[in-house]
C-alpha positions as CSV (number, residue, x, y, z in Angstrom):
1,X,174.1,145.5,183.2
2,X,175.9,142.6,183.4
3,X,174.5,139.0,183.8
4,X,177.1,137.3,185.6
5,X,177.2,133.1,184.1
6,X,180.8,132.0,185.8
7,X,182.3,133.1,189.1
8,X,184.5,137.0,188.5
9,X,187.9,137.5,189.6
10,X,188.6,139.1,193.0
11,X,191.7,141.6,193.4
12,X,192.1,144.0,196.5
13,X,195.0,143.2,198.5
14,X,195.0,143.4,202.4
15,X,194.0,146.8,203.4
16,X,197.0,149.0,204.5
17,X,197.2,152.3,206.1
18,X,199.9,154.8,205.1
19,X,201.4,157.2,207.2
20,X,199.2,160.6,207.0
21,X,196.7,159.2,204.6
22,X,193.4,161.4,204.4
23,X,190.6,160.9,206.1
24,X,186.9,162.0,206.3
25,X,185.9,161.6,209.8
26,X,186.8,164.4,211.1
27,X,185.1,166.3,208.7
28,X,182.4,169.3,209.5
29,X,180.0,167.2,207.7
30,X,180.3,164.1,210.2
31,X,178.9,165.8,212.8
32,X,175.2,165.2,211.4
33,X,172.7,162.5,211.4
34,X,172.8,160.7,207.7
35,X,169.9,160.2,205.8
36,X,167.8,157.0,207.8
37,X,167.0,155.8,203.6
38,X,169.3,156.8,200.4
39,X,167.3,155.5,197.3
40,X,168.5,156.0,193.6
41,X,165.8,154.3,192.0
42,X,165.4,155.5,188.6
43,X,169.4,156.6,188.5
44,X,171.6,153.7,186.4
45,X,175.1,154.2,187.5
46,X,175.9,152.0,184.4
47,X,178.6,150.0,186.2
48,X,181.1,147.9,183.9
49,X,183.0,144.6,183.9
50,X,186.2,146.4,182.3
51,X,187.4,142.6,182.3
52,X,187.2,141.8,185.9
53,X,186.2,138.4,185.1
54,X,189.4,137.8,183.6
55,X,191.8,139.3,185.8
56,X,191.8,141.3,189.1
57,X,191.5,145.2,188.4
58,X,188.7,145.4,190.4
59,X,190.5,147.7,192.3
60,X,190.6,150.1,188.4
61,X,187.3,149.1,188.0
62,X,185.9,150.4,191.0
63,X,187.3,154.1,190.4
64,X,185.7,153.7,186.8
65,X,182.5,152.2,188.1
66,X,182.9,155.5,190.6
67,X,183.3,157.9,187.4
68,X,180.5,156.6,185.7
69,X,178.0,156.7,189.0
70,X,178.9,160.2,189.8
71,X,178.3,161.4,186.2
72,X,174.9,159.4,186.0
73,X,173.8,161.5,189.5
74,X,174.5,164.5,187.4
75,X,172.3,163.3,184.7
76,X,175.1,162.8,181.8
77,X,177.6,160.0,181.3
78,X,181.3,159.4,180.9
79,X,182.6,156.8,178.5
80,X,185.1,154.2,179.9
81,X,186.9,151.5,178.1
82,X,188.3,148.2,179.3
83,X,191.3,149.0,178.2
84,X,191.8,152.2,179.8
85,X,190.6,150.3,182.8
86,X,193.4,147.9,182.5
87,X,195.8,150.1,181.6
88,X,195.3,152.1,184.7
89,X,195.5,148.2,186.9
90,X,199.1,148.3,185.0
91,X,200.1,151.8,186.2
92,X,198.9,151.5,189.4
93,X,199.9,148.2,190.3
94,X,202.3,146.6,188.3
95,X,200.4,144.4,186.1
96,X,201.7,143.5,183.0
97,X,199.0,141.6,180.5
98,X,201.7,139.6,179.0
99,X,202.8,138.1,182.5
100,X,200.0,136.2,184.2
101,X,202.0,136.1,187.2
102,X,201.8,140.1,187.8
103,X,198.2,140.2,188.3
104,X,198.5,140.2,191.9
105,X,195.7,143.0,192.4
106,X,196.3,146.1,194.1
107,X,196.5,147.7,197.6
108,X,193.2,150.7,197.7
109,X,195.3,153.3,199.3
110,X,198.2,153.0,197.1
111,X,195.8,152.7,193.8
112,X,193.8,156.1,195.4
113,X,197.4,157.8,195.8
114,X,198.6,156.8,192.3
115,X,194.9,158.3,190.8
116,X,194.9,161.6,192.9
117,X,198.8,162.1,191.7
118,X,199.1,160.7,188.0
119,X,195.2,160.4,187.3
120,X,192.6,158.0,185.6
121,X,193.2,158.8,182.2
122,X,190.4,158.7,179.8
123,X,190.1,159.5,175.9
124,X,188.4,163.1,176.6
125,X,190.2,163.9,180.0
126,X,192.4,162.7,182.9
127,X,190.7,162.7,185.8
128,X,192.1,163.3,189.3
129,X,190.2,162.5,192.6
130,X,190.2,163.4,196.5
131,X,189.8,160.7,198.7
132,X,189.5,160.2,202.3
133,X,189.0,157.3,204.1
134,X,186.2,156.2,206.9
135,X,186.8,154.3,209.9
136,X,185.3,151.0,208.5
137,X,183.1,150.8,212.2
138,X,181.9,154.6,211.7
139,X,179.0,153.5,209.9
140,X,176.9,156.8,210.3
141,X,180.0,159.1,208.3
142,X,180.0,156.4,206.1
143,X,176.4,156.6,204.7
144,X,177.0,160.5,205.3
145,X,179.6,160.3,202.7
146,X,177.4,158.1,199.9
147,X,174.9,160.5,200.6
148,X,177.2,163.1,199.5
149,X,180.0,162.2,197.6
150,X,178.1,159.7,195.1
151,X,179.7,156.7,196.4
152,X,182.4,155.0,199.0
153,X,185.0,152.5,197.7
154,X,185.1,149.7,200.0
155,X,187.4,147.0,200.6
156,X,185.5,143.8,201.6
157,X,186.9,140.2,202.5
158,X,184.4,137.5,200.7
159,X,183.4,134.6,202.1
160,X,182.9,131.3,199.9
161,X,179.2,131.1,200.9
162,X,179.1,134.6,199.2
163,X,179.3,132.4,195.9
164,X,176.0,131.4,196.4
165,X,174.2,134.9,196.7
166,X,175.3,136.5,193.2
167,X,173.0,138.6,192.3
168,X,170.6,138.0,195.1
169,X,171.4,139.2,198.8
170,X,174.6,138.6,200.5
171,X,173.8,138.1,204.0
172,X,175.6,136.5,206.9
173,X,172.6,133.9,208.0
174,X,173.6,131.5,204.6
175,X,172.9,127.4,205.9
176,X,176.5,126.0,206.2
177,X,175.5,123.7,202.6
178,X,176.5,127.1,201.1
179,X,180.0,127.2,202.3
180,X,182.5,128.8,204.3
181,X,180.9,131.6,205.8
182,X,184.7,132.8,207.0
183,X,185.3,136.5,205.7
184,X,188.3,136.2,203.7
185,X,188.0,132.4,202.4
186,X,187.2,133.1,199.0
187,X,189.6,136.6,199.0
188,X,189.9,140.5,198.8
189,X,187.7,142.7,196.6
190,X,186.7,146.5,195.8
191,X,183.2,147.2,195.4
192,X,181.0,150.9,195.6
193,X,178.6,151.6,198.6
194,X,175.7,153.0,195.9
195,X,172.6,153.3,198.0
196,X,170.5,151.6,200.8
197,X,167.3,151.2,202.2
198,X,167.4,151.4,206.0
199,X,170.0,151.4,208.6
200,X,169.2,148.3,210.3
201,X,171.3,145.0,210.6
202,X,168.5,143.4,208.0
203,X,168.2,146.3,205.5
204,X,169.6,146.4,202.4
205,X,172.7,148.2,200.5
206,X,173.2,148.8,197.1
207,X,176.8,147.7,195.7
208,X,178.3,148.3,192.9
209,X,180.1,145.4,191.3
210,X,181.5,142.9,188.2
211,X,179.2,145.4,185.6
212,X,176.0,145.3,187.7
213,X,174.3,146.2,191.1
214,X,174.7,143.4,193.8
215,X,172.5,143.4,197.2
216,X,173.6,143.1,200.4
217,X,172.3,143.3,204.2
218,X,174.5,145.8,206.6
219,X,175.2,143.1,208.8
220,X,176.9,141.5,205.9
221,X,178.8,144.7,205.4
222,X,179.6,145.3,208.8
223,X,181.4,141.3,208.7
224,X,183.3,141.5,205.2
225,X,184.3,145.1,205.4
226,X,188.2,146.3,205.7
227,X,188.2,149.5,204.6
228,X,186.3,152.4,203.3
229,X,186.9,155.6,201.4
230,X,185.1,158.8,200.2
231,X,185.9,159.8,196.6
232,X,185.3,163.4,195.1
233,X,185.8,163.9,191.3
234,X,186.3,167.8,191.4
235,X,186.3,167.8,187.8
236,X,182.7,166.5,187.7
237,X,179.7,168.0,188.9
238,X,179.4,167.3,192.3
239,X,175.9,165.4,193.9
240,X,176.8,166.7,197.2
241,X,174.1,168.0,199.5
242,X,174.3,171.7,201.0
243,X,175.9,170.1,204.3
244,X,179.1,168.9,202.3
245,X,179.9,173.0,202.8
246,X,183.1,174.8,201.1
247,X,185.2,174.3,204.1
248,X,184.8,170.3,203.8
249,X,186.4,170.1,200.6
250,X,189.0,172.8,201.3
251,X,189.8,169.9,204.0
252,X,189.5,167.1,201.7
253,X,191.6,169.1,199.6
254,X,194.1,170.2,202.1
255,X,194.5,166.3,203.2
256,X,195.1,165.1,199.9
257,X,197.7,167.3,199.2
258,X,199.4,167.2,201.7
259,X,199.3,163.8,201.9
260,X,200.7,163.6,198.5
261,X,204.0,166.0,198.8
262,X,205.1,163.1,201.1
263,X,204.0,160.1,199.6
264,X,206.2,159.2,196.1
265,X,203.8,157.1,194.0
């Protein structure tokens, strides 16, 4: 994994919500209790940079970094390049590498439309997901959708203290010689929810970021998060559970497209 030596590049826009857009909460499946612990010790979702310490596709980064993690739950993996990472950034957003000024990021629900309608293209395969989003506050359906969909993309608002806990723990009790402790003063990035340890304010998550796992407590989480969405790769064998049941993805499915039939990407 990646051994991060100079600050990365941030690159998720304000979190919008689009008329219609899918969602997960009202799924079958949020009806249960999640799992208290969700440990993947011994699993190496195998996360990359795809040049997010140059520019900000962390929002085409994270859907790789999603890819790779759902393949390594089903015990293989799937090869992605930077630059089929940053060609996706350039479909989906606008980015153009030859114009500095056009890497501006990009908005999660617009990139998730743009992948579920055109798809992520790899060398071997184009892949196209179903997303749904979680009410950032709904914190059981969201670790009831890491549990069984792999991982969540999440939209978080960083905080220039945050700086000072790469590759530690973030946490919200940092000593003010850290920095701004504001949500939002050092910017907008996507990350993966990956696993955690508890459900308390002083547990610990697992993200996936920047090429490498990052630590976090939930009470960090629950300060710097502004959205969150489940991602199914239907062309990938799925990790769900038994309680992720047919009738959930015919509704995830059923969301997305119609979603989709209205929405021009």
């Amino acid at each position: 994994m990646t051994i991060l030596t100079a600050l990365p590049r941030l690159g998720t826009r304000p979190a919008v919500l689009r008329p219609r857009q899918p969602r997960l909460d009202h799924l079958p499946m949020m009806t249960r209790a999640a799992p208290a612990v969700l440990r993947r010790d011994g699993i190496d979702p195998a996360p990359i940079m795809a040049d997010n310490d140059r520019i900000g596709d962390c929002t085409a980064a994270g859907l790789a970094n999603a890819v790779r993690a759902v393949s390594a739950l089903n015990g293989f993996q799937t090869p992605v390049t930077t630059r089929e990472v940053v060609a996706f950034y350039s479909a989906s957003t606008g980015y153009t590498p030859a114009d500095p000024a056009s890497d501006r990021g990009g908005i999660e629900t617009d990139v998730l439309a743009h992948a579920a309608l055109h798809g992520y293209a790899l060398e071997a395969q184009t892949l196209y997901p179903l997303w749904g989003t979680i009410e950032p506050g709904h914190f059981n359906s969201l670790r009831l959708a890491v549990s069984a969909l792999g991982v969540v993309y999440l939209g978080v608002e960083l905080a220039i203290a945050d700086q000072a806990g790469l590759g530690g723990i973030w946490d919200t009790e940092t000593p003010d010689s850290l920095g701004d402790r504001t949500p939002g003063s050092w910017g907008g990035h996507c990350l993966l929810l990956w696993a955690y340890d508890g459900t308390g304010d002083e547990d610990t998550v697992t993200l996936l970021t920047w090429g490498t796992t990052q630590r976090a407590t939930w009470r960090w989480l629950r300060s710097r998060m502004t959205e969150a969405h489940g991602l199914l790769w239907p062309q990938l064998a799925s990790p769900a559970p038994s309680f992720l049941s047919v009738t959930d993805i015919a509704l995830i499915r059923s969301a997305n497209t119609a979603f989709l039939n209205g929405t021009l990407v």
